[in-house]
NURODREN-708298 format. One record per residue (C-alpha): z, x, y; residue in one letter. Coordinates in Angstrom, 1 decimal, always signed. Layout:
z / x / y / rest
Z / X / Y / A
...
END
This chain:
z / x / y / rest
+16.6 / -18.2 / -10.1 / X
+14.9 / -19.8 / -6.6 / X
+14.4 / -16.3 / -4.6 / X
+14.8 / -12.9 / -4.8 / X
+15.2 / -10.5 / -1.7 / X
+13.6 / -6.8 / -2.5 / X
+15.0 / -4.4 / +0.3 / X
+14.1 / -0.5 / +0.4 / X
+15.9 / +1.7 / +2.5 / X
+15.9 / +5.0 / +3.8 / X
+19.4 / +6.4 / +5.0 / X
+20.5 / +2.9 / +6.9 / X
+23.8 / +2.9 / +6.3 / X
+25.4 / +1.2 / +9.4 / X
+22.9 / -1.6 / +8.9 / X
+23.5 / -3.0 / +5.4 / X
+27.0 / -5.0 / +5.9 / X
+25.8 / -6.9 / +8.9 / X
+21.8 / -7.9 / +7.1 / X
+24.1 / -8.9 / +3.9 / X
+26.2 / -10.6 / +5.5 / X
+23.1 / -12.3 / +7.5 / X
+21.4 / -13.3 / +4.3 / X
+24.7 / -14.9 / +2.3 / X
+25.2 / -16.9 / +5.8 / X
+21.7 / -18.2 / +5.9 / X
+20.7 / -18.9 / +2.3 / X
+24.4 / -19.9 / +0.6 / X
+24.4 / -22.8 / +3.5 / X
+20.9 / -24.2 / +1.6 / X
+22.8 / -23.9 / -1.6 / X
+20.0 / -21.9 / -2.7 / X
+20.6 / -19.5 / -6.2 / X
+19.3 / -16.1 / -5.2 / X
+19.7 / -12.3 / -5.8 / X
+19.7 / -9.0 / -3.2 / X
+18.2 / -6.7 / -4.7 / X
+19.1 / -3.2 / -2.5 / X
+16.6 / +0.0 / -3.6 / X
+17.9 / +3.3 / -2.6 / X
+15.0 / +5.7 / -1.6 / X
+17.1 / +8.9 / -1.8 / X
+19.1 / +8.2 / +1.1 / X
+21.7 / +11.1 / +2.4 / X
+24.0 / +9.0 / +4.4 / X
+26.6 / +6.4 / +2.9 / X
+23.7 / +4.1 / +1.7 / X
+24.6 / +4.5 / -1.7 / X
+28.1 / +3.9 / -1.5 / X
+28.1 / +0.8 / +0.9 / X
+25.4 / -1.2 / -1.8 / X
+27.6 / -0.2 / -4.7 / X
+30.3 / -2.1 / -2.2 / X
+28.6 / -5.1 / -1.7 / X
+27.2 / -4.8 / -5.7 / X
+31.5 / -5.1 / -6.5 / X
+32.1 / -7.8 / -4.3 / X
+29.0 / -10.0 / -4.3 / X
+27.6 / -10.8 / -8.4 / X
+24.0 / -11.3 / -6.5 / X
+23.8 / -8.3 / -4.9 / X
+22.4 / -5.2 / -7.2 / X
+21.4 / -1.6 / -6.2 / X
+19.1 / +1.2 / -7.3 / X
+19.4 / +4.5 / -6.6 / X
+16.4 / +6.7 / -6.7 / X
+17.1 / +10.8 / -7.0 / X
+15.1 / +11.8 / -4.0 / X
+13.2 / +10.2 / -1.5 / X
+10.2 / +8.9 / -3.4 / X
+8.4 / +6.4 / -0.5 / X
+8.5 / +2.7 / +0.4 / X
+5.6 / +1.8 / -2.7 / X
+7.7 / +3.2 / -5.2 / X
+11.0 / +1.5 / -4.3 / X
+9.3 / -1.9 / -3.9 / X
+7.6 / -1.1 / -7.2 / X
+11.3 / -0.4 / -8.9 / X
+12.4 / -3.8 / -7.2 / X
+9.7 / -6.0 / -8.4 / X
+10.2 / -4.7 / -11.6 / X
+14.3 / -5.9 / -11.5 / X
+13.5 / -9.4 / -9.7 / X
+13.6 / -12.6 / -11.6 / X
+13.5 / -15.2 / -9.0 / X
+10.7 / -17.6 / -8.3 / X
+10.4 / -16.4 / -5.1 / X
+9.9 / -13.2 / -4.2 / X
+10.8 / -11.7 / -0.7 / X
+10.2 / -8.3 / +0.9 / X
+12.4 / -7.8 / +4.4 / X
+13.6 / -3.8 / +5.8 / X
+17.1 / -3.0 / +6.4 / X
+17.0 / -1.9 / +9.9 / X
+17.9 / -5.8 / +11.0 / X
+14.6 / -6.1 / +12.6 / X
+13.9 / -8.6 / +10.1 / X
+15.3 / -11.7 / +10.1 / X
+16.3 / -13.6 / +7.5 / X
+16.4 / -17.2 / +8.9 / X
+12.8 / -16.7 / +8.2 / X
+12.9 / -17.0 / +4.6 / X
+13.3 / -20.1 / +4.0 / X
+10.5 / -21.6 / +6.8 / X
+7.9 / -19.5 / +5.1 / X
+8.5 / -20.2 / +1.5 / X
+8.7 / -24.0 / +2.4 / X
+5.1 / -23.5 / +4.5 / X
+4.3 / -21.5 / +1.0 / X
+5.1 / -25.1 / -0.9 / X
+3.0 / -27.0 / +2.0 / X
+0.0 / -24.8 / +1.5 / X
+0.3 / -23.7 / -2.1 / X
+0.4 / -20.3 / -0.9 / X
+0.3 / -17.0 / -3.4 / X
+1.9 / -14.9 / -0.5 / X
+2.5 / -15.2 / +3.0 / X
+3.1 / -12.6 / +5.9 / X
+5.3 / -12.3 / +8.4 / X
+3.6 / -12.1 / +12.3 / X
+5.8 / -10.0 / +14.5 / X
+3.5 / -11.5 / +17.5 / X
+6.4 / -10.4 / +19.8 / X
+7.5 / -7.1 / +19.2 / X
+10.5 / -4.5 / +20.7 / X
+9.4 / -1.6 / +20.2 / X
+7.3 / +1.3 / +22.1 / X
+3.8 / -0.1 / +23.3 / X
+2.3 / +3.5 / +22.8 / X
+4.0 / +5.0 / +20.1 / X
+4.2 / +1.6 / +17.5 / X
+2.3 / -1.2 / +19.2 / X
-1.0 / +0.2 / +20.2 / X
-0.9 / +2.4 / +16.6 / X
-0.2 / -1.0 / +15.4 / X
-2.9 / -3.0 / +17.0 / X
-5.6 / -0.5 / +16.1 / X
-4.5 / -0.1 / +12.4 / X
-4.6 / -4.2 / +11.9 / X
-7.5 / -4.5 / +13.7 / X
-9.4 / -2.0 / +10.9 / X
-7.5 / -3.3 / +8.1 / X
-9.0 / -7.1 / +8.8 / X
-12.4 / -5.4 / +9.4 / X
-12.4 / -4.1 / +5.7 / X
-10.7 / -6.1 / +3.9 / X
-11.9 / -9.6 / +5.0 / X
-8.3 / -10.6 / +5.0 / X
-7.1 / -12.3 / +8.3 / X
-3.4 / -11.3 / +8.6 / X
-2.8 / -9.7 / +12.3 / X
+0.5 / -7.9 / +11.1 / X
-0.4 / -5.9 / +7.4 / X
+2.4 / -4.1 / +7.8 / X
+5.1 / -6.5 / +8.8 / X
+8.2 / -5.9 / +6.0 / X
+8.9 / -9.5 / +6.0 / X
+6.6 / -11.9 / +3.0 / X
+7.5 / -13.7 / +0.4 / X
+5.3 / -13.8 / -2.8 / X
+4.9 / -15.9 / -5.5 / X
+6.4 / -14.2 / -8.7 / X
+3.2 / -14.3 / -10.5 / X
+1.9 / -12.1 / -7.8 / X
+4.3 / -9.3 / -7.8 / X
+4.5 / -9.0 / -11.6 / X
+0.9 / -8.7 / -12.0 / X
+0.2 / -5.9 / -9.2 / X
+0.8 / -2.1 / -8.9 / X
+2.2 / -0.9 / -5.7 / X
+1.8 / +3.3 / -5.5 / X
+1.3 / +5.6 / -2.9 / X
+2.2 / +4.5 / +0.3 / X
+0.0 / +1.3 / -0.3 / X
+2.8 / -1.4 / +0.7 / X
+0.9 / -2.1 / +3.7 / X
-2.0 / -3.1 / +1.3 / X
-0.4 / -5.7 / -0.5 / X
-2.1 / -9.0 / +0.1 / X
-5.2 / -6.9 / -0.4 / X
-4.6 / -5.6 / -3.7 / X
-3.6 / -9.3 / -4.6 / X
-6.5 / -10.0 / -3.4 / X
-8.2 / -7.7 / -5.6 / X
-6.2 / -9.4 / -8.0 / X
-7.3 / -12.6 / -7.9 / X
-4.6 / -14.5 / -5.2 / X
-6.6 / -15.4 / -2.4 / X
-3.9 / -17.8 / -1.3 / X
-2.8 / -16.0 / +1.8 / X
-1.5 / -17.1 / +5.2 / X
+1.0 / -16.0 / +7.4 / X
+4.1 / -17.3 / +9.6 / X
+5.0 / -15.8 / +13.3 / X
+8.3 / -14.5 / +12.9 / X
+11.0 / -12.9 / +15.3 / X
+11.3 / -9.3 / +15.8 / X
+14.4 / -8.0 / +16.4 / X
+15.4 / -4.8 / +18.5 / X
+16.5 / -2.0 / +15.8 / X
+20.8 / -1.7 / +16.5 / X
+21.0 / +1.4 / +14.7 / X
+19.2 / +4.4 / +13.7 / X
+16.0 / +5.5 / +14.6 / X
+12.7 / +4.3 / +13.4 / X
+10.2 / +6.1 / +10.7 / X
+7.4 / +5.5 / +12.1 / X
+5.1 / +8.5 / +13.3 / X
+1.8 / +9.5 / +14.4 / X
+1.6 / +10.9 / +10.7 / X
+2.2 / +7.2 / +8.9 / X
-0.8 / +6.0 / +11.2 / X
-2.8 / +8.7 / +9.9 / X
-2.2 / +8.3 / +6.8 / X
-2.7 / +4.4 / +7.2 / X
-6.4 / +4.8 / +7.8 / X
-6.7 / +7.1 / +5.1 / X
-5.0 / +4.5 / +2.3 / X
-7.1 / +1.9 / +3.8 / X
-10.5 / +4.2 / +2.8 / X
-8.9 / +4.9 / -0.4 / X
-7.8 / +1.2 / -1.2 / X
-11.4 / +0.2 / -0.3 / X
-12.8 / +2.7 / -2.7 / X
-10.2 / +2.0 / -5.3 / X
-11.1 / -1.5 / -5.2 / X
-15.0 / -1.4 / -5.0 / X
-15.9 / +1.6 / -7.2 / X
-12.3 / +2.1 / -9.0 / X
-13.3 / +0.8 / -12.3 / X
-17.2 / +2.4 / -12.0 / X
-16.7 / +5.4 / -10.0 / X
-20.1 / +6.3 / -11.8 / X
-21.6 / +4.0 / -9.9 / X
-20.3 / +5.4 / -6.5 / X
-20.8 / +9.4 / -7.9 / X
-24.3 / +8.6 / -9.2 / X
-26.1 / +7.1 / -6.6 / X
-25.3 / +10.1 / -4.8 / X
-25.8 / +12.4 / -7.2 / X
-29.3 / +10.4 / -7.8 / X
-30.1 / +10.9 / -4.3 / X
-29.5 / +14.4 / -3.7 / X
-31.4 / +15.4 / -6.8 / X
-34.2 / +13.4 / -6.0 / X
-34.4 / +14.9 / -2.7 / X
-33.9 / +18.6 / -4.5 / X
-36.6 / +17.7 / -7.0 / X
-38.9 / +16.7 / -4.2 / X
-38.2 / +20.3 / -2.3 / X
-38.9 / +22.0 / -5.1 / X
-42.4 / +20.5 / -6.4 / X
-43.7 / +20.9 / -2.8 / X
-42.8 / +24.3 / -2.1 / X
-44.2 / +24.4 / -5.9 / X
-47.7 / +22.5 / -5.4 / X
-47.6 / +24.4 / -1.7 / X
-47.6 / +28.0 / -3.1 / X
-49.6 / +27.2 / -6.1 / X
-52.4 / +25.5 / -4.7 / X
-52.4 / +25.2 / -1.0 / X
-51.3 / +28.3 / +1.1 / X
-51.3 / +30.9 / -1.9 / X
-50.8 / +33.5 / +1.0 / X
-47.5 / +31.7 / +2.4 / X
-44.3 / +33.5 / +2.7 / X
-42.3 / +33.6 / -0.5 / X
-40.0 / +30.4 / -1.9 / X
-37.1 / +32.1 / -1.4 / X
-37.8 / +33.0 / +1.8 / X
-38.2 / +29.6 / +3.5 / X
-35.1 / +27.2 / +4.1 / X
-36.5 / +24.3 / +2.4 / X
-36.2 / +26.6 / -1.0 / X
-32.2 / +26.4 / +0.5 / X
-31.8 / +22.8 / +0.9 / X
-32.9 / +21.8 / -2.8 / X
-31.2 / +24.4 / -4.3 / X
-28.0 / +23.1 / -1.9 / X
-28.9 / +19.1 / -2.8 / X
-29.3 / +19.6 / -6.1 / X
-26.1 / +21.4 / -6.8 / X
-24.5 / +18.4 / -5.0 / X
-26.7 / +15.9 / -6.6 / X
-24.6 / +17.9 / -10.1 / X
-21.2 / +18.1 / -9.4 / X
-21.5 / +14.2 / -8.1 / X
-22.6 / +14.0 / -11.1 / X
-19.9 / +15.4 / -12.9 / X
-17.5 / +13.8 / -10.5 / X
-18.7 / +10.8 / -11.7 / X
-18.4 / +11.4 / -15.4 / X
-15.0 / +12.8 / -15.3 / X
-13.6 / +9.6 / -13.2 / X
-15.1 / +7.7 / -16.3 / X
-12.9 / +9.9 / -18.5 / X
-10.2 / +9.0 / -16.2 / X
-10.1 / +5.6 / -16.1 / X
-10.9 / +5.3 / -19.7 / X
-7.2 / +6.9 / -20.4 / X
-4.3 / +4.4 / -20.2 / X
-1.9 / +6.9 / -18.8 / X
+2.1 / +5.1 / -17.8 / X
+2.7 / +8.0 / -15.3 / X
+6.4 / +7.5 / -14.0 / X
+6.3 / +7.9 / -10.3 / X
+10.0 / +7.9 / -9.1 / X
+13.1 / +8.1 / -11.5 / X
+16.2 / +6.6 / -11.0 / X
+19.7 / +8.1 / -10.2 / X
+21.7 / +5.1 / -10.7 / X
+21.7 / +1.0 / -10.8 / X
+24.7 / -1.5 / -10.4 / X
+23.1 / -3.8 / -13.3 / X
+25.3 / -3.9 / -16.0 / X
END
């Protein structure tokens, strides 16, 4: 199989014929052998029955059908575990996406011998305070930590090599984090392709103020994940290390200071430096302990199932 096309959704009913219809018309043309691959993510419109429609009609087109709204991770997680094609390409249902792109970026993926490549939505149609400026901000951050230069991280169009998405885990709401956990992964091969944004027809968008929030706050977490994720002793006890040593010091000069020096001073226990070792070493602890039980953690090869599916059109 040349390409396979992963598309989550979230209640996009009116949107699905037309983008199906979009994507036969522009790869069949090319004579190219692909699959649709349509997740589900516990929509409560007519999503679910207008994939198991195209599913009958179309042998290339499959569905899955998660029981409740599980997130965007999780459904591209239950796709690129179903995909078998070379290829693999992310796109969102709302048409914004276009699919003439496809085939450009996987031949500038050929050209380059690219691991993934991103989509640029340099031109975009949507609110320049509510999406863009959000936007502009959150990739502007996301380069600054990661080192990776892609101006659009969380662009639903790329295309990936297979290799790629069969060897990462996608959790959380970390699909904008992508090329950098392949990265992390060892596919540095990363470019991108300006693309065309088109206006959203139907519906209304997802985004909110909460999603860029909680951007900023996967991009810390990723950045941790990735640097201390396999050590976190090594994160934990520094600071652990730290704080005791400051408590330690505290403590043998209020020590040496009553003993020795000012035998007439005002009790320990009644000056604030008595407070801050007893506060930094009880820090300096449960870092400590922090530390040891992420160890533990990482040490246990736990499959936890994050979403569970309702139904499939796979036979």
């Amino acid at each position: 199989m040349d390409i396979s096309i992963v598309i989550p959704l979230l209640n996009e009913s009116e949107s699905l014929e037309p983008l199906h219809d979009w994507i036969i018309h522009s790869l069949e043309t090319k004579k190219k052998d692909f699959e649709i691959v349509f997740i589900d993510d516990g929509s409560s419109d007519d999503s679910w029955e207008v994939i198991s429609k195209l599913a009958l009609e179309q042998p290339n087109t499959h569905g899955i059908q998660f029981s409740k709204n599980f997130g965007k991770s999780q459904a591209l997680h239950a796709g690129f575990k179903a995909v078998k094609g070379n290829y693999v390409v992310t796109m969102d249902a709302d048409l914004q996406d276009s699919p003439d792109e496809i085939l450009p970026m996987i031949d500038q993926m050929k050209e380059k011998d690219l691991h993934l490549i991103s989509g640029w939505k340099k031109k975009r149609y949507d609110s320049f305070l509510l999406k863009n400026l959000p936007s502009k901000l959150f990739n502007w951050a996301a380069r600054k930590v990661s080192g990776i230069k892609l101006h659009d991280f969380n662009c639903g169009l790329k295309v990936y090599q297979k290799e790629v998405i069969k060897n990462i885990e996608v959790y959380g709401e970390m699909h904008r984090y992508i090329p950098v956990i392949a990265a992390n992964k060892g596919f540095h091969k990363i470019d991108e392709k300006i693309v065309q944004h088109q206006a959203r027809k139907f519906g209304k968008t997802k985004f909110g103020v909460d999603r860029f929030l909680n951007g900023f706050l996967d991009l810390i977490t990723l950045w941790f994940i990735n640097g201390f994720g396999k050590r976190p002793m090594h994160f934990f006890g520094f600071w652990g290390t730290l704080m005791l040593m400051v408590g330690f010091g505290f403590t043998v000069f209020l020590g040496i200071e009553k003993l020795y020096l000012n035998t007439q001073a005002r009790l320990i226990t009644q000056r604030p430096e008595f407070y801050i070792a007893l506060t930094t070493m009880i820090l300096g602890a449960q870092a400590f302990i922090a530390g040891f039980l992420g160890e533990i953690m990482v040490r246990q090869n736990k499959n936890i199932k994050r979403y569970s599916i309702m139904k499939t059109t796979y036979e």
